[in-house]
N, C-alpha and C positions, 0 to 999 in steps of 0.2 A: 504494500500500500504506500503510495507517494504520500509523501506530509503537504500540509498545506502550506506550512511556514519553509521554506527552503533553510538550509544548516548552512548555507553558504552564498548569501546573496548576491546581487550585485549591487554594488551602490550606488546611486547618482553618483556624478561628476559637482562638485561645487566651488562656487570661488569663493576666495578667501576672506572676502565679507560675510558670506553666508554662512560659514563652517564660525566666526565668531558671532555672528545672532545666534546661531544654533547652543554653544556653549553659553553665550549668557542667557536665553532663556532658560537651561535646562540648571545651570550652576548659581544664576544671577551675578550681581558686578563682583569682580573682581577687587578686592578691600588690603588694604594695608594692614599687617594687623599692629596693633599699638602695645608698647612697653606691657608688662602686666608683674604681678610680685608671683602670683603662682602658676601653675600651666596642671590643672587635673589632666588623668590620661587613664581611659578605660580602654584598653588592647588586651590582646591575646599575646600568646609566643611566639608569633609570624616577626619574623627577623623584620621583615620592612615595617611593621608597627612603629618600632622603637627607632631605624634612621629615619622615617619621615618625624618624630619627638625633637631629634635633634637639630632638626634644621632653623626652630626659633629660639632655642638654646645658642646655636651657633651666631646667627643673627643678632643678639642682644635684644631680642622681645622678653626675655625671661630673667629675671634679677638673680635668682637664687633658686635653687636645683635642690632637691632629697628625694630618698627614696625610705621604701616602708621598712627599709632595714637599718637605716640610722636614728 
């Protein structure tokens, strides 16, 4: 039985103004984000959990850093 949804489609062709409406409707604007003292962080074990963490660590968005073991 052929599915209805194809597992491999084709996609439109789109220019590069289209492909960013498309992101900001789906994601909305694009924001800076601003200093903050803490950064809560609900993840799993997925290794990219924690370097996607570190990028506003890295940045200086984040003052001061701990974890539930200190």
């Amino acid at each position: 039985m052929k599915p209805l949804i194809s597992k491999e489609p084709i996609p439109p062709e789109l220019i590069e103004s289209k492909v960013k409406d498309l992101t900001t409707i789906v994601f909305g604007q694009r924001i800076k984000p601003k200093k903050c003292d803490a950064l809560f962080v609900f993840s799993g074990t997925h290794p990219g959990h924690w370097k996607r963490l570190l990028k506003p660590i890295i940045e200086g968005c984040v003052t001061k850093s701990s974890s539930p073991e200190e």
